[in-house]
N, C-alpha and C positions, 0 to 999 in steps of 0.2 A: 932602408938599410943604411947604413953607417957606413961609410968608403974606406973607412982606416981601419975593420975588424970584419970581417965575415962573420954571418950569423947574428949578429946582434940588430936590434931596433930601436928608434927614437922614440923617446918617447915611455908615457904607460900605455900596455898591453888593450888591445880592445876588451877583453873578458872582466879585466879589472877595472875597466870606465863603465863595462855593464855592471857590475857588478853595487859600484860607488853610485851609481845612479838609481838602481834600483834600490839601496841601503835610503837614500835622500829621499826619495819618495816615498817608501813607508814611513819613515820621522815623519814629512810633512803631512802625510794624511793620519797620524796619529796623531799630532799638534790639529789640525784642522777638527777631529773627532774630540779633541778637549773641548775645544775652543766654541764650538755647537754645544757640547753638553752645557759648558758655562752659561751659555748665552741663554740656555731654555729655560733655567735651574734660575737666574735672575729672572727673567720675565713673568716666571712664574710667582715667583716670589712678591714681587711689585706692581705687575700688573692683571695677570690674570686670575690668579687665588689670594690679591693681597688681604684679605679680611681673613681667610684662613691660616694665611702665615702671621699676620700680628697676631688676632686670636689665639692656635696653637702655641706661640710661642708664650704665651700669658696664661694658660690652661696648665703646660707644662713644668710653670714657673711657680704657681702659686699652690699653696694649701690652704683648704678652709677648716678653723678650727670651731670648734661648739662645744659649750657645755649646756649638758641639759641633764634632768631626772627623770631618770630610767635605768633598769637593769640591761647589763650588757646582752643579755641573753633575749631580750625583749628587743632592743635596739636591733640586734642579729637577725630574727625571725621577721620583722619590720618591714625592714632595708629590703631583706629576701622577696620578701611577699609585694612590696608596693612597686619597686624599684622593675622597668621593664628589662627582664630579662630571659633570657635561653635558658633553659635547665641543663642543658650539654654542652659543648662546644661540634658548631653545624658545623654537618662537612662539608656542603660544597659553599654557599655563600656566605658572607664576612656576617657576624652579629655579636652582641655583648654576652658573656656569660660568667658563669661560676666559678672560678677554678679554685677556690678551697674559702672552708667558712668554718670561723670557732667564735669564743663569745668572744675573744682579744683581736680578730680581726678575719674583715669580709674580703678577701679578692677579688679582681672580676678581670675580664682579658676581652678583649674584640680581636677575632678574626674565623676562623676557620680552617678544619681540618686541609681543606687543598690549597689555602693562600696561608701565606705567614701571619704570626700571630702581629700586629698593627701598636699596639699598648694595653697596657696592666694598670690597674688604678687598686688604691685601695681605700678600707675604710678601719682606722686601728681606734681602740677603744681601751683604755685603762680608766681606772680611777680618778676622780677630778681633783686636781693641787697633786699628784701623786708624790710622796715622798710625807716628811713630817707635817705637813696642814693639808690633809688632807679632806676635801669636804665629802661629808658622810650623805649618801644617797646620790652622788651626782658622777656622772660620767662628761669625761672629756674624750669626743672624736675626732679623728684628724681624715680629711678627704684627698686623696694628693694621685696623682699620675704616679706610676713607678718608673715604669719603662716607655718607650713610643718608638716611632720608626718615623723616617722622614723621608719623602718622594720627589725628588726635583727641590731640596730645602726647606718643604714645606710639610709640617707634622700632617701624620697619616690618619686619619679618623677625628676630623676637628667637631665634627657635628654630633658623633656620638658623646665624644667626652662631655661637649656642654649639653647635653642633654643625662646621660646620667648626672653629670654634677646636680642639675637641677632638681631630676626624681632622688637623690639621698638628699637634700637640705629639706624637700618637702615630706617626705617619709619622716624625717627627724622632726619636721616643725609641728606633723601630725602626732607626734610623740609629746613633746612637750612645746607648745607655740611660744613658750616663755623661754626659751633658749638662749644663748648668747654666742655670735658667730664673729669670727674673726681671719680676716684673709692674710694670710703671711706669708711674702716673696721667701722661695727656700734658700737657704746656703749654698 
C-alpha cells in the first residue's frame, strides 16, 4: 500500500503479472513448436530422405516429351493396359490409379479413398508439330506431374512417380521403339 492514498497499490496487480506470464509462455512454446517443426522438415530434407527430396524435386520439375507413330486412341488403350495401375481409386491404402482417360489425355492420381490424394500426373496427346506443319501419322505426348503434396519439404510419393514415369516411356517405346524423347524443365 501506498502511505499518501488509501486503497491503492504499488506496482502491477498480481492477476496481471499472471496473466503477462502466462501470455509469454504460450509465445514461447509456440515459437519453440515452429522452431522443431523447422528443424525436422530440414533434416528431413538433407539428411534423411535427401535422395527423395532432390529426386521429387526433379520428377516435379521436368516433363518428358515423345514423339512417336501411333493413333492417340492406340497410345490411350496402351498406356492403360501396360502401365501398373488400380482400376479405382483404393480405399483404404495409397496406390496409382485412373482418374479420367480420352484419346487427348490419360490422368492418373495416387492415393486413396481414407488418405489425401498425394499427386496427379498426366499423359496429354495431340497431334505432332500441331498447328501449320503438322506431321501426318505422328503423335506428340507430354508426361508431367500435375499436382503433388509435400510432407516435412519433401514431395509425397517419389517412388511411385518414377516408376510410372518409367511404365509410360516403356509402354510408348513398346508402341513405336523409334520414338523420339525429350525432357524439358517446366516454366
Amino acid at each position: 500500500m501506498n502511505g499518501t492514498s488509501p486503497g491503492t497499490t504499488d506496482g502491477i496487480s498480481g492477476t496481471l503479472m499472471g496473466v503477462l506470464a502466462l501470455v509469454v509462455l504460450v509465445i514461447v512454446a509456440v515459437l519453440w513448436g515452429k522452431l522443431k517443426d523447422y528443424g525436422r522438415a530440414k533434416a528431413k530434407q538433407h539428411l534423411f530422405a535427401r535422395r527423395d527430396h532432390r529426386d521429387g524435386q526433379q520428377l516435379v520439375a521436368e516433363e518428358l516429351h515423345f514423339t512417336l507413330a501411333a493413333e492417340p486412341g492406340r497410345i490411350r488403350d496402351v498406356v492403360l493396359s501396360s502401365v501398373r495401375l488400380a482400376p479405382q481409386c483404393p480405399a483404404v491404402l495409397a496406390d496409382a490409379y485412373v482418374l479420367e482417360a480420352s484419346d487427348s489425355e490419360v490422368v492418373v492420381a495416387y492415393g486413396s479413398a481414407l488418405s489425401r490424394r498425394n499427386f496427379t500426373a498426366s499423359l496429354r496427346l495431340s497431334p505432332a508439330g500441331a498447328g501449320a506443319t503438322s506431321d501426318a501419322g505422328r503423335v506428340d505426348a507430354v508426361w508431367g506431374i500435375r499436382t503433388w503434396t509435400l510432407s516435412d519439404g519433401v514431395t509425397d510419393g517419389v517412388s511411385v512417380m518414377r516408376r510410372l514415369r518409367e511404365d509410360v516411356e516403356a509402354a510408348l517405346r513398346g508402341l513405336d521403339p523409334g520414338l523420339h524423347r525429350t525432357v524439358r524443365r517446366r516454366r
